[in-house]
C-alpha positions as CSV (number, residue, x, y, z in Angstrom):
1,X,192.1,33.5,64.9
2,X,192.1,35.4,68.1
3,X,195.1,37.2,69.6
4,X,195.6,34.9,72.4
5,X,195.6,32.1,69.4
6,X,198.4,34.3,67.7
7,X,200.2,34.9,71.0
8,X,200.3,31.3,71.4
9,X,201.5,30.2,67.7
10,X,203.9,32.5,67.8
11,X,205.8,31.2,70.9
12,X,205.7,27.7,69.8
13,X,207.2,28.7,66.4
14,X,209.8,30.7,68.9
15,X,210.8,27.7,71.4
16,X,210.9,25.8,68.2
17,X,214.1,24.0,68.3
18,X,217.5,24.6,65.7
19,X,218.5,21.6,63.1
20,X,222.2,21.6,65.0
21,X,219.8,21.1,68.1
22,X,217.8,18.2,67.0
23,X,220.6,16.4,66.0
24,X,221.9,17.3,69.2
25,X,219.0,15.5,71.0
26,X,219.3,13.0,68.6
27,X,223.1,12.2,69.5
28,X,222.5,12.2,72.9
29,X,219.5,10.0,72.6
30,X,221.8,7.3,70.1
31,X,224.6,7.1,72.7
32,X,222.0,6.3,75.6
33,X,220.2,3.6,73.5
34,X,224.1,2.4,72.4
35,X,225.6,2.5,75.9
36,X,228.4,4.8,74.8
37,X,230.0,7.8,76.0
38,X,230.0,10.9,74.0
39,X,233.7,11.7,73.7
40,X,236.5,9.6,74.2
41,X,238.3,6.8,72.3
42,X,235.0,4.6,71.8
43,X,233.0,7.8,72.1
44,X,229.7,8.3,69.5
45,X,231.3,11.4,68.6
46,X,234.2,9.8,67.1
47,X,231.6,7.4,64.8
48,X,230.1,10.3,64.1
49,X,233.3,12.4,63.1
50,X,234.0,9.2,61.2
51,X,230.7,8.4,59.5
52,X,230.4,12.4,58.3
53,X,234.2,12.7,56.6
54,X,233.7,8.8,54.9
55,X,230.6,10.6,53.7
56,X,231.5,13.8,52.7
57,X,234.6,11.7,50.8
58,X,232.1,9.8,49.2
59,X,230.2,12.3,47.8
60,X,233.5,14.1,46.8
61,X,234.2,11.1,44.6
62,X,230.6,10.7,42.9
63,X,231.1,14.3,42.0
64,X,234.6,13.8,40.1
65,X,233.6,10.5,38.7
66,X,229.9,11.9,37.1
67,X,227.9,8.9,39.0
68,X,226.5,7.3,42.0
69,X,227.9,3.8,43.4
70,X,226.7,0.8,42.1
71,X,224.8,3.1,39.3
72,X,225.0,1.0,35.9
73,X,226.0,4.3,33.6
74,X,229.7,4.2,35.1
75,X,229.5,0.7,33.6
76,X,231.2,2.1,30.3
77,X,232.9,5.3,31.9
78,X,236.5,5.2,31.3
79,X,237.6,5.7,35.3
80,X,235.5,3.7,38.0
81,X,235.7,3.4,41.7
82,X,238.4,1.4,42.9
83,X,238.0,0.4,46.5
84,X,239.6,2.8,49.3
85,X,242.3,2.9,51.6
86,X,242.7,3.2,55.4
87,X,243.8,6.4,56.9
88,X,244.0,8.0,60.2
89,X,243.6,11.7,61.1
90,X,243.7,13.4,64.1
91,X,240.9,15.4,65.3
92,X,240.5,18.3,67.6
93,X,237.6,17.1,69.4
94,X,237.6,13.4,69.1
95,X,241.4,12.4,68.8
96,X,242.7,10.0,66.0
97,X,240.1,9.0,63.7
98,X,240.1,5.9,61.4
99,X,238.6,6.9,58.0
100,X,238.1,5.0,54.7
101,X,239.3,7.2,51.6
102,X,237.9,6.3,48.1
103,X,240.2,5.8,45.2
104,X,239.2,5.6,41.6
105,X,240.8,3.7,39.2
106,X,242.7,6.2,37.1
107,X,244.0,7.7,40.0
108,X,243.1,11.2,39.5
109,X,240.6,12.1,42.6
110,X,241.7,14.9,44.6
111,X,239.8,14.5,48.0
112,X,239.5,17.8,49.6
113,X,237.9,17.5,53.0
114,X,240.8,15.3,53.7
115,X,243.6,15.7,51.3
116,X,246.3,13.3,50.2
117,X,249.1,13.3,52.4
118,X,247.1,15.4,55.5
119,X,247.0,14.0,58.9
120,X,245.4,16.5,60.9
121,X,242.3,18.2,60.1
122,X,242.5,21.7,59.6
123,X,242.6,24.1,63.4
124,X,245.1,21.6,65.0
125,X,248.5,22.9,63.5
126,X,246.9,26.1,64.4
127,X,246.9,25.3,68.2
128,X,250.3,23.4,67.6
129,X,251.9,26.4,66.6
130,X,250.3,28.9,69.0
131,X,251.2,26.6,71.7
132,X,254.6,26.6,70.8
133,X,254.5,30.5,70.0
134,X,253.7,31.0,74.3
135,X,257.2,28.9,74.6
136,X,255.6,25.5,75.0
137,X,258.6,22.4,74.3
138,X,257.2,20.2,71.6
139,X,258.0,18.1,74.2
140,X,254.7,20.0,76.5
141,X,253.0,20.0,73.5
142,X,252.9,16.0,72.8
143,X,252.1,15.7,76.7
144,X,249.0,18.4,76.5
145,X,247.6,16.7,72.9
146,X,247.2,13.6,75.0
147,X,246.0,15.2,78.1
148,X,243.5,17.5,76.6
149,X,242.0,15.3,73.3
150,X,243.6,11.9,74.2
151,X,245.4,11.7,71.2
152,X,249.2,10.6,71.0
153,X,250.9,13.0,68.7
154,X,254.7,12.6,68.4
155,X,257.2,15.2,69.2
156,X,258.8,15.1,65.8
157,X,255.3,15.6,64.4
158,X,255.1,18.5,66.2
159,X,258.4,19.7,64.8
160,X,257.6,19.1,61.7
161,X,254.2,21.6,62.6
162,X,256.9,24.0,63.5
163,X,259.2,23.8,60.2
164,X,256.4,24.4,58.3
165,X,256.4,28.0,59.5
166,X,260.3,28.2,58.4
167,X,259.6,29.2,54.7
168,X,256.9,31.3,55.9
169,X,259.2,33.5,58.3
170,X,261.9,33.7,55.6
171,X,259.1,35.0,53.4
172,X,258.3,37.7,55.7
173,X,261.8,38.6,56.7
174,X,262.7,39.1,53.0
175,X,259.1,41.1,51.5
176,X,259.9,44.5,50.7
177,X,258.9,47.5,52.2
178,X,257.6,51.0,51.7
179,X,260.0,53.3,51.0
180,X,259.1,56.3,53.4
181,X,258.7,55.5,57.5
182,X,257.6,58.6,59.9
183,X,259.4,56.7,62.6
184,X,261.4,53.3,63.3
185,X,261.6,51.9,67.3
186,X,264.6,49.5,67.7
187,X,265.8,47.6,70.5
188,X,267.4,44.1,71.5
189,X,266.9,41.3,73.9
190,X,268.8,38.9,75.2
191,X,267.7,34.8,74.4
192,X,269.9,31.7,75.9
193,X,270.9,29.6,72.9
194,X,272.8,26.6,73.4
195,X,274.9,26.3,70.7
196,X,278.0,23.9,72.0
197,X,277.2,25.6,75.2
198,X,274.3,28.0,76.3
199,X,275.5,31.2,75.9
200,X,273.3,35.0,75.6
201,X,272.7,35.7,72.2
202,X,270.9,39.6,71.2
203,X,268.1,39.4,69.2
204,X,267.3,42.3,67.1
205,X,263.8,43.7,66.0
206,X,262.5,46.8,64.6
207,X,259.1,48.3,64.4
208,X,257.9,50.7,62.0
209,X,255.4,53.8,61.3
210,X,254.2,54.1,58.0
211,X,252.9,57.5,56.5
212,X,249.2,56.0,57.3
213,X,250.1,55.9,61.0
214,X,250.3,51.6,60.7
215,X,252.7,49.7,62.8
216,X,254.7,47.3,61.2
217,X,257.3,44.7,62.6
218,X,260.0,45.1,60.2
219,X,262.2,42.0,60.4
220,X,263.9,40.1,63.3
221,X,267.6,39.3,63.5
222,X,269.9,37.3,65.1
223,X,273.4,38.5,66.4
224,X,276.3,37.3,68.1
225,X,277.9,38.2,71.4
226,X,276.4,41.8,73.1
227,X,274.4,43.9,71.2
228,X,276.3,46.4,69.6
229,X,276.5,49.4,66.9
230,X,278.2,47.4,64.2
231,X,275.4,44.9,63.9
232,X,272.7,47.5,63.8
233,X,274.6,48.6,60.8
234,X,273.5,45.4,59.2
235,X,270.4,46.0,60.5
236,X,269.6,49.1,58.7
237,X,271.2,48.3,55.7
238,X,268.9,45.1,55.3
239,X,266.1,47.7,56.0
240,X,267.6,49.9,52.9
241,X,268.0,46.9,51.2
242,X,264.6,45.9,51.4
243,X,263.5,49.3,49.9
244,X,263.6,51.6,53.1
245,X,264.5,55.0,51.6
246,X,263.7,57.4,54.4
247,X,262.7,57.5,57.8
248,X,262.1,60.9,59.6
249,X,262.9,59.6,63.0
250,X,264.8,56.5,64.3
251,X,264.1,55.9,68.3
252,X,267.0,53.8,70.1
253,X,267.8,53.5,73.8
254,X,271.3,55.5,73.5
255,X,273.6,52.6,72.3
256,X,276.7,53.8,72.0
257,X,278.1,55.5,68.1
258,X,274.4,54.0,66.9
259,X,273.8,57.5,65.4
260,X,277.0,57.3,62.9
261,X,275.6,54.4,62.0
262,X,272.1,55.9,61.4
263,X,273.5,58.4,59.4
264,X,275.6,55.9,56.8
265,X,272.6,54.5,55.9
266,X,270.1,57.0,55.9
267,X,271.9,60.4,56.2
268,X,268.4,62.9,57.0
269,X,267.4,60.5,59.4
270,X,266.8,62.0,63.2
271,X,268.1,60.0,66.0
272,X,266.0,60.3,69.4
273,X,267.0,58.8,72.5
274,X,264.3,57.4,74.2
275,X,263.6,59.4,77.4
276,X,261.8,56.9,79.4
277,X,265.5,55.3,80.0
278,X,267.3,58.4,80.0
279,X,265.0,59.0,83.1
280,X,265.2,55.4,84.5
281,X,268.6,55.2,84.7
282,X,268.8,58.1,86.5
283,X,266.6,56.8,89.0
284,X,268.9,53.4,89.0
285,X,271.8,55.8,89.6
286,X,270.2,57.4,92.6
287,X,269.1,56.4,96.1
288,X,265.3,56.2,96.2
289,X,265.0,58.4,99.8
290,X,265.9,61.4,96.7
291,X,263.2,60.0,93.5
292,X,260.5,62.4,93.8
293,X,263.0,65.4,94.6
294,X,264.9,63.9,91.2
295,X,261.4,63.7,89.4
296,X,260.7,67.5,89.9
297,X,264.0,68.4,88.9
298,X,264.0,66.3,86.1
299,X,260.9,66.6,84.4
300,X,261.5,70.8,83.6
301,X,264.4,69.4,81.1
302,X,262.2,67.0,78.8
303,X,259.1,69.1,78.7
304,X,261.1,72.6,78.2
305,X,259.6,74.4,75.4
306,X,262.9,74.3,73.0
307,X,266.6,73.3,73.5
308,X,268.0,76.5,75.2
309,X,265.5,76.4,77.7
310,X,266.4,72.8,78.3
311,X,269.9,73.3,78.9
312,X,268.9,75.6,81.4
313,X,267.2,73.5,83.4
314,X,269.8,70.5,83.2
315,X,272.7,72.8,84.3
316,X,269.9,73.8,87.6
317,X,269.9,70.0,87.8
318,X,273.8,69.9,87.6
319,X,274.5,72.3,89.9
320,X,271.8,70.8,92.8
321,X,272.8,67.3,92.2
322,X,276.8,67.0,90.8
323,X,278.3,67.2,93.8
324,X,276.1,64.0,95.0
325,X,275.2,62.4,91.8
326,X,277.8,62.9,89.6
327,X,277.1,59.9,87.2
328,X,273.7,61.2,86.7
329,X,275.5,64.4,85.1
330,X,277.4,62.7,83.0
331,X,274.6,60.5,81.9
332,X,272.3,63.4,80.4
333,X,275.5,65.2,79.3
334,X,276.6,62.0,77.3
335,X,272.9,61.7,76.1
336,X,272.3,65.2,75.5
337,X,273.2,65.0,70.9
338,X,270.5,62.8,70.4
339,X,268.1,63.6,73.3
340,X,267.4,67.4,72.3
341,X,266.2,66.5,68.7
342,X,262.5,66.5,69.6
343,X,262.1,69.7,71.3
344,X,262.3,71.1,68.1
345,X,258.9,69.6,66.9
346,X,255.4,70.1,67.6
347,X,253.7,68.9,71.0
348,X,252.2,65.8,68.6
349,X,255.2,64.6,67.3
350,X,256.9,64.7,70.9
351,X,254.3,62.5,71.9
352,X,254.9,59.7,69.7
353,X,258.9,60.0,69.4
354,X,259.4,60.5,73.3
355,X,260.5,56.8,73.9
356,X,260.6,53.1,72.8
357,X,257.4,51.8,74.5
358,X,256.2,50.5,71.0
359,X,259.0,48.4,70.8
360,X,259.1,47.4,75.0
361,X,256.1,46.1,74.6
362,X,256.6,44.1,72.2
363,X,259.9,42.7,74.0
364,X,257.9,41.9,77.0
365,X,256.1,39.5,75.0
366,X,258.6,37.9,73.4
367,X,260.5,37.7,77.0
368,X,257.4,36.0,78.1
369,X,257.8,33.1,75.5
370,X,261.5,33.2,76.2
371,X,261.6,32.5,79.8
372,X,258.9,29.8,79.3
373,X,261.3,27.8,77.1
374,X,264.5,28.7,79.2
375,X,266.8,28.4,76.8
376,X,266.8,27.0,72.6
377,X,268.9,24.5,71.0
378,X,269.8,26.7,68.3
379,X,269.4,30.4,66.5
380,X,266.8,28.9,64.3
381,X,264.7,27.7,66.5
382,X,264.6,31.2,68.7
383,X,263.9,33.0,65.9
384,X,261.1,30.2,65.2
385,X,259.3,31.1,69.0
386,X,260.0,34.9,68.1
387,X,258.2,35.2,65.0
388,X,255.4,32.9,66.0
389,X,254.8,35.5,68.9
390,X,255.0,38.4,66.2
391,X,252.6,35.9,64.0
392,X,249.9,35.8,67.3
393,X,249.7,39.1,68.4
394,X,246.6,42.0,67.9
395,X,244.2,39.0,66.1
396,X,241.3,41.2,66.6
397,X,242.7,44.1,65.2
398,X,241.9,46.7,68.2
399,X,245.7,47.1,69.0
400,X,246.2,48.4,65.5
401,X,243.3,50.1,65.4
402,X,244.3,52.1,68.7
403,X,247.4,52.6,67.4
404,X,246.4,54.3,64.1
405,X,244.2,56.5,65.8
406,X,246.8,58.0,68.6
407,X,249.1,58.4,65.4
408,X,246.6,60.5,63.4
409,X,247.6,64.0,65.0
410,X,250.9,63.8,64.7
411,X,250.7,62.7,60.9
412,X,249.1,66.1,60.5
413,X,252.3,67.6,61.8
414,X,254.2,65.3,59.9
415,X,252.9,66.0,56.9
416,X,253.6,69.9,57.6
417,X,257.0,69.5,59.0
418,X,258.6,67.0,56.2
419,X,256.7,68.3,53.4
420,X,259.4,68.2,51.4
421,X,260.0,64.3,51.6
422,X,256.3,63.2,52.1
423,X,255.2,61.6,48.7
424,X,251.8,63.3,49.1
425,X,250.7,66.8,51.3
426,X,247.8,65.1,52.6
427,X,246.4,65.7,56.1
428,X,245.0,63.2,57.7
């Protein structure tokens, strides 16, 4: 055979078409020579989605009962088919489907492609529940089901998609955890629940940094009126409960008597006030003709070398701006306890400890599914949209991945500075 001969095999055996293509073809050529549509409620798809689950059923039941249809040796077996039932399922690309299930006599056939009881084949609770984890009413859910696959799913089926995820949640809230954190970000946000009347309910959540430099969502809470130091101390404890034993640094926004409440429950722990608000509510003290004037003044106080130095700046910053600004003063002064603690700690460690952008952004996108629902018609059901959101988020892996990595020089320093209460001196 001569190269041009070889040249021309081998592109014939390249532009030789895929099985899933040929049947393809082959679909497309049926539904000509049928007069049907593709898709839709008469569509050949849907014969097709039907013909391949009665099949697959079939075969299912051979298999259990040890013989083909109609073959004589099942003559004297002591279980036999026994006709089928009727059954519809919903589909994600062809809608509700009509399928014919196989029983056998006995009872005892399991069908697994479809099981007993199931009404949606598997991927559309999926999209039910990520639907309703971007704030979608079941309500919006029932209306895009029929828009998008033409299929008319209730909204109490929906809801009962929903529940499903209940036990799930409650699983997750209660698992234990480790017993060692290098850090713990917590903050609140405010979710309408009508409950007799809509009223602002705080939402609790906490976030935290395991000795392998892995975020964690610890739990989700619900509280009652604003958010407040009292029900943080619940907070915690349930953390404690839960097998939290230590954390080296707990990062808040400056609530009010929060750092008694961090010491009750875990008394080495170091409080740090995030200094991203420190430095925006200055700015929302402030007229904005003075911000970059502020900024430079500012910024010598949170990237002073150690404490002392700090205080030096800050009273430079008191004695410029009291006279003009004297809330701002009073803002850093009242701050000033839990805003010095991470001078005393290696460039790295500032880095990660500085302020509660872990935790914001996770807030923004729970606010996000928030304001798409409005408001909820009960605790449960926020907490419901809240954790599906937690459920969603990172599913390739890269956020966590990113995360790890920016952690991994500060665990070094870590793992120097708290040697004493690291469970191994590992560097990492």
């Amino acid at each position: 055979m001569t190269a041009t001969q070889n040249d021309q095999t081998g592109r014939k055996k390249r532009a030789e078409p895929s099985a899933e293509a040929k049947a393809a073809v082959e679909l497309v050529r049926a539904a000509k020579e049928q007069g049907l549509s593709l898709t839709g409620p008469d569509g050949l798809l849907r014969q097709l989605t039907k013909t391949v689950l009665e099949t697959a059923l079939n075969e299912e039941i051979t298999e259990h009962l040890g013989y083909e249809k109609h073959d004589l040796a099942g003559a004297g077996a002591g279980n036999i088919r026994n006709g089928s039932r009727s059954k519809t399922v919903l589909t994600d690309a062809s809608g509700p489907v009509q399928i014919d299930v196989p029983r056998d006599r006995a009872g005892t056939f399991e069908p697994q492609i479809v099981k007993k009881r199931q009404r949606r084949l598997s991927g559309v609770d999926e999209v039910v529940l990520s639907l309703y984890a971007k704030g979608l009413t079941t309500g919006e859910i029932s209306a895009h089901f029929a828009e998008i696959y033409g299929a008319s799913v209730s909204k109490e089926t929906i809801s009962r998609i929903t529940e499903k995820v209940i036990e799930e949640m409650t699983d997750w809230s209660h698992r234990p955890l480790d017993e060692i954190y290098a850090a713990v970000f917590i903050d609140a946000i405010v979710v309408k629940v009508r409950d007799g009347q809509v009223a602002n309910r705080p939402f609790y959540a906490a976030i935290g940094v395991t000795l392998d430099g892995e975020k964690d969502i610890l739990g989700l809470w619900a509280g009652a009126g604003g958010e407040g130091a009292k029900f943080w101390m619940s907070v915690l404890t349930d953390l404690r409960n839960r097998g939290v034993k230590d954390v080296f640094f707990l990062v808040c926004d400056g609530l009010k008597g929060l750092p008694e409440v961090v010491t009750n429950v875990w008394p080495r722990t170091i409080v740090q006030t995030c200094i991203i608000h420190l430095i925006r509510n200055t700015f929302r003290l402030t007229s904005r003709k003075y911000w970059d004037e502020l900024k430079r003044d500012i910024k010598p106080i949170y990237t002073a070398v150690n404490a002392t130095t700090a205080r030096a700046a800050f009273d430079d910053l008191a004695e410029k701006w009291g006279g003009r600004y004297p809330a701002v003063i009073r803002l850093w002064d009242n701050a000033w306890a839990e805003f010095i603690p991470f001078l005393d700690y290696d460039l790295e460690i500032r880095t990660v400890i500085c302020s509660t952008n872990a935790i914001e952004s996770l807030n923004a996108r729970y606010r996000r599914a928030v304001k798409a629902r409005g408001h909820f018609p009960n605790e449960q059901a926020a907490l419901k949209c809240l954790y599906l959101v937690t459920r969603s988020l990172d599913p390739t892996g890269a956020g966590r991945t990113r995360w790890t990595m920016r952690w991994k020089p500060a665990l070094n320093a870590f793992a120097i500075t708290f040697s004493d209460r690291f469970p191994a001196a590992e560097t990492y």
